[in-house]
C-alpha positions in Angstrom: 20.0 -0.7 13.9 17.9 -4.2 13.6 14.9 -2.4 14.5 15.1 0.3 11.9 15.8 -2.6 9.3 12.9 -4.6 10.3 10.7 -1.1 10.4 11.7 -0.6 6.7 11.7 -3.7 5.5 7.9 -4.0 6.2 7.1 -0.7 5.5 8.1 -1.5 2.3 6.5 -5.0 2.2 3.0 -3.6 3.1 3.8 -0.7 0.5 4.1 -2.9 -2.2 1.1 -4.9 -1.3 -1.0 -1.6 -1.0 0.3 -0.2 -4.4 -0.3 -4.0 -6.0 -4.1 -3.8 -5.1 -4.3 0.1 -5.9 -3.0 -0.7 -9.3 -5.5 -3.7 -10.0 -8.8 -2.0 -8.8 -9.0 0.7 -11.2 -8.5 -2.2 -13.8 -11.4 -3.8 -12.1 -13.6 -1.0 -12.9 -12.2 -0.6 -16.3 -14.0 -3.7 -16.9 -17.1 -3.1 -14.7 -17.7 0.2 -16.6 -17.2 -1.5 -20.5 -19.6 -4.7 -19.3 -22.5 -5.3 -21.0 -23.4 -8.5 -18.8 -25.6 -8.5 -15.6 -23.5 -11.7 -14.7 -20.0 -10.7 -15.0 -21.3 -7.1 -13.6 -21.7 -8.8 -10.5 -19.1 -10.9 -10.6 -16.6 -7.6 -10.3 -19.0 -6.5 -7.9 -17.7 -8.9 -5.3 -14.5 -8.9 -6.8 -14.0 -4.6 -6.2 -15.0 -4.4 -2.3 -12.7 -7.6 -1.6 -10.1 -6.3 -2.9 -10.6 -2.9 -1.5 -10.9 -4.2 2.0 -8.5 -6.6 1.6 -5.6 -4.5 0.9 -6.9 -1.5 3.1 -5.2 -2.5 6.5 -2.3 -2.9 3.9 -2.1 0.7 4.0 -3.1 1.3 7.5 0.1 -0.8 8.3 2.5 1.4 5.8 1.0 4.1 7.3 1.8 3.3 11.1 5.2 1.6 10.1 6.3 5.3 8.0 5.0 7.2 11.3 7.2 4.7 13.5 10.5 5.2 11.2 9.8 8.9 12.0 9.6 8.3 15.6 12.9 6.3 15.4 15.1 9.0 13.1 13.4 11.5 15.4 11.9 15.3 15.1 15.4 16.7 13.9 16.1 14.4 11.4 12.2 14.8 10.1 12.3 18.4 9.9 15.6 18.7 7.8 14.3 16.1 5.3 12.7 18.6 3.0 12.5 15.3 0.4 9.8 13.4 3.7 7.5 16.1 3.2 7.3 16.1 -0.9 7.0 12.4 -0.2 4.2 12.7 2.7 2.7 15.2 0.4 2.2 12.5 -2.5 1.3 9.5 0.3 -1.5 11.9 1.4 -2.4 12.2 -2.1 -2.5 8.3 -2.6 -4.2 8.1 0.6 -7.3 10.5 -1.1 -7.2 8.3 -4.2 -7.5 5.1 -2.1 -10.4 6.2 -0.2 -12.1 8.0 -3.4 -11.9 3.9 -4.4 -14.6 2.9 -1.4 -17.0 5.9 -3.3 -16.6 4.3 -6.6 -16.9 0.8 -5.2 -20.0 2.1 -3.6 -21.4 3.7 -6.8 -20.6 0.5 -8.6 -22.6 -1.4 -5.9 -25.7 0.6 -6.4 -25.5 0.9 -10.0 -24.4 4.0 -10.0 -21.5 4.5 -12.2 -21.6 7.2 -14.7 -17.8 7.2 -15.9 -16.3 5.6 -18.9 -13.5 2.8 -19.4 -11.3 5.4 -20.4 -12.0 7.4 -17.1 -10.9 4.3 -15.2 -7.9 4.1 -17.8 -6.7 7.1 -17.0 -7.4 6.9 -13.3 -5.4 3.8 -13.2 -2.6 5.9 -13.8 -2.5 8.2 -11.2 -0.9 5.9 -8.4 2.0 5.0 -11.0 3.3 8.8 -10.8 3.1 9.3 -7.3 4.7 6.1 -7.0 7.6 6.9 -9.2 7.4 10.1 -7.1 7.8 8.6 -4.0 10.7 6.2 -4.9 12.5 9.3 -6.6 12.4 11.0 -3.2 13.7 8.0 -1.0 16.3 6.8 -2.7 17.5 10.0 -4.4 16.8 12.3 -2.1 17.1 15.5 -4.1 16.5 18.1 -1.3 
């Protein structure tokens, strides 16, 4: 039972430092895309690819600790948890966003940004849902 405690409580950790960063970047190039300076464009510059590849292994490490708590509850117990697979479903999803992020990072980078502030606005959003999402399923577990 310690093991599966630890497992969780890390997943979680590393969760919340993934979602922290995934939140802020899109806020990053809110700001990026409504600049009108050189300066402070490449100021975010550097500010969007650290953050990206700092909180990366963030989710690599949510990732492998959510694949070990499978391990540990075991193939019966993951096949009867119709709510895991909604869940997976909307991690996959987040997964996608996150590495849609590196593209627009790179786009920024090369001055190659065609969307708005308001695109970024309502990019930032995205994440929130499926994290709502996601807490919904684990803790309520309606199927």
């Amino acid at each position: 039972m310690t093991t599966l405690l630890w497992l969780k409580a890390f997943h979680v950790a590393f969760m919340t430092a993934w979602f922290a960063g995934v939140f802020y970047l899109p806020r990053l190039f809110v700001n990026h895309a409504e600049t009108q300076s050189k300066e402070v464009a490449e100021h975010l510059k550097g500010m969007e690819k650290r953050l990206l590849y700092f909180i990366t292994p963030f989710a690599l490490l949510t990732i492998g600790l959510g694949i070990a708590l499978i391990h540990y509850y075991g193939i019966d117990w993951f096949m009867a948890s119709k709510w895991l697979h909604v869940k997976l479903t909307l991690v996959i999803l987040v997964v996608i966003y996150h590495a849609y992020c590196f593209k627009l990072v790179k786009d920024f980078q090369h001055n190659k940004n065609k969307r708005s502030g308001r695109f970024y606005r309502l990019f930032n959003e995205l994440p929130v849902f499926a994290l709502f999402g996601i807490i919904i399923l684990v803790y309520v577990k309606p199927f």
